[in-house]
ZADO-1210 file (C-alpha; in nm, 4 decimals, padded with zeros to 6 digits):
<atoms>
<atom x="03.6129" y="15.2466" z="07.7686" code="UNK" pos="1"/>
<atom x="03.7250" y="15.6193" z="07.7656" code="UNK" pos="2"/>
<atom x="03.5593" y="15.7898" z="08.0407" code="UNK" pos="3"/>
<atom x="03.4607" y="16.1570" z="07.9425" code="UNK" pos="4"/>
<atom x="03.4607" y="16.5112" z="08.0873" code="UNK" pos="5"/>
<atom x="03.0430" y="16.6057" z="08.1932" code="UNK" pos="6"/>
<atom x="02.9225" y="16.8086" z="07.9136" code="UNK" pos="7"/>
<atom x="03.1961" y="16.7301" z="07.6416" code="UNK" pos="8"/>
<atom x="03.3455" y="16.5110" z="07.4091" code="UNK" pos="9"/>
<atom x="03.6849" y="16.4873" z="07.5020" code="UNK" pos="10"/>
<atom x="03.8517" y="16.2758" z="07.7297" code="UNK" pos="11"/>
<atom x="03.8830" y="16.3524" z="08.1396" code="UNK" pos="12"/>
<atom x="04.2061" y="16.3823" z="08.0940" code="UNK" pos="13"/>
<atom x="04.2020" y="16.6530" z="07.8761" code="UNK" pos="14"/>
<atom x="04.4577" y="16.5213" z="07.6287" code="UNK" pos="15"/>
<atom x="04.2725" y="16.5786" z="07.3013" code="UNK" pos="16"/>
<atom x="04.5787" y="16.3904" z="07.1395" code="UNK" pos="17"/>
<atom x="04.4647" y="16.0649" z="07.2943" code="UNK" pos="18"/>
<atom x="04.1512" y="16.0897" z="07.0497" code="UNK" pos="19"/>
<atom x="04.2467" y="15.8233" z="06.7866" code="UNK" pos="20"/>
<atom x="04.1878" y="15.8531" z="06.3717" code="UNK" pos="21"/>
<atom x="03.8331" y="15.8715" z="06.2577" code="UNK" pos="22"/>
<atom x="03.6796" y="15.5787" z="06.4139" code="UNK" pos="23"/>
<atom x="03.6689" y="15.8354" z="06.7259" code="UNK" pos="24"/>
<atom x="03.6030" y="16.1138" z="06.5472" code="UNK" pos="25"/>
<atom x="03.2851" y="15.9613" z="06.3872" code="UNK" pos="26"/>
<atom x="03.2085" y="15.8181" z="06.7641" code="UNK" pos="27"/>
<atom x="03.2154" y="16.2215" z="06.8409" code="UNK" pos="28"/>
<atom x="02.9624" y="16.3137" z="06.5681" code="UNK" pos="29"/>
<atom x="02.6811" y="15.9828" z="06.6191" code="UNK" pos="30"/>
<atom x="02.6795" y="16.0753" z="07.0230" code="UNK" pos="31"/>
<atom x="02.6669" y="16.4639" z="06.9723" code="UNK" pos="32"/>
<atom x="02.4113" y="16.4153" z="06.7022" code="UNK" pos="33"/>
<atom x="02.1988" y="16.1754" z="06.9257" code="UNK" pos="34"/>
<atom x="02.2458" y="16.3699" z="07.2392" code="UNK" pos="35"/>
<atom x="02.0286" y="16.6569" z="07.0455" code="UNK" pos="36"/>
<atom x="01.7987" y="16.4263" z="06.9134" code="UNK" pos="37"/>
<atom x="01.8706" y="16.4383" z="06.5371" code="UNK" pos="38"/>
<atom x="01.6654" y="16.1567" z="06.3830" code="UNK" pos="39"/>
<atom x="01.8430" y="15.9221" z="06.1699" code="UNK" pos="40"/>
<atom x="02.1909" y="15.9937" z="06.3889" code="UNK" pos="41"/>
<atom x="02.4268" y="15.7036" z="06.1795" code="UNK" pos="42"/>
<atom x="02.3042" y="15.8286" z="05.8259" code="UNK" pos="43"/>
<atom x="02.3450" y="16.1737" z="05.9047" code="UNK" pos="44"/>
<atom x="02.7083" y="16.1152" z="06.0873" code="UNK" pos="45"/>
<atom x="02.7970" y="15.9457" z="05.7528" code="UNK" pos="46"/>
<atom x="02.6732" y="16.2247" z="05.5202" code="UNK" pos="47"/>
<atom x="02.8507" y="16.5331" z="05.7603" code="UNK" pos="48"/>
<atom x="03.2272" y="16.3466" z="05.7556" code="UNK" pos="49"/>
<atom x="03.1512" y="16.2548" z="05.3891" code="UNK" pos="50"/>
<atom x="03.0858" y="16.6362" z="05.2848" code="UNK" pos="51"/>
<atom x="03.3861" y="16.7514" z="05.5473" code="UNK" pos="52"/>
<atom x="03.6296" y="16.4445" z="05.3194" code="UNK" pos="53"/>
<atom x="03.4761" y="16.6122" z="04.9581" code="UNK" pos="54"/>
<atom x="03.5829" y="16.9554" z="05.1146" code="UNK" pos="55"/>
<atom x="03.9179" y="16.8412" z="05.2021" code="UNK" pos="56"/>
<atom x="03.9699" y="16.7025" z="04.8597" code="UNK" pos="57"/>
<atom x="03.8215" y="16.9859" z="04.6800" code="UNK" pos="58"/>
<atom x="04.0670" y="17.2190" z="04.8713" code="UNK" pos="59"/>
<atom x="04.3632" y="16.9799" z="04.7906" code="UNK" pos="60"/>
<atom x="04.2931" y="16.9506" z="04.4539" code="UNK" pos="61"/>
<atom x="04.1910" y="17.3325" z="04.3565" code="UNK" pos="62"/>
<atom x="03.8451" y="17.2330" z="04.2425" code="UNK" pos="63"/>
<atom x="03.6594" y="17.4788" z="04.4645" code="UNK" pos="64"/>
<atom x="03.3541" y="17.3270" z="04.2842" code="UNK" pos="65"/>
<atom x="03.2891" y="17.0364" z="04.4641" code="UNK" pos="66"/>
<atom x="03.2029" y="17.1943" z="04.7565" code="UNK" pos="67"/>
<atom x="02.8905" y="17.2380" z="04.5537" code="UNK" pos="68"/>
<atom x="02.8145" y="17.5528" z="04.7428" code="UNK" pos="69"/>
</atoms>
């Protein structure tokens, strides 16, 4: 288990490159998002990195319309 710095979501060591693919960064999101309490933490973790993928895909693609907003 990664031990991490008081107050963040990085590791002690500081070496943000030692976070690992998105298994980690979803790990980031569910414990930020349940340190301040927002109900329904695992749905709503899904729903943010879903709408930050259809962003990265509308920007790849051109289609600025996706982002729906």
């Amino acid at each position: 288990m990664t031990a991490y710095k008081e107050g963040t979501f990085l590791p002690e060591n500081g070496n943000a490159g030692y976070l690992n693919g998105f298994g980690e960064v979803r790990r980031i999101v569910l414990v930020a998002f349940r340190a301040v309490g927002i109900p329904n933490a695992e749905e709503r973790t899904m729903l943010f990195l879903a709408r930050g993928v259809l962003c990265n895909i509308s920007t790849a693609l051109d289609m600025p319309e996706l982002k729906g907003r």
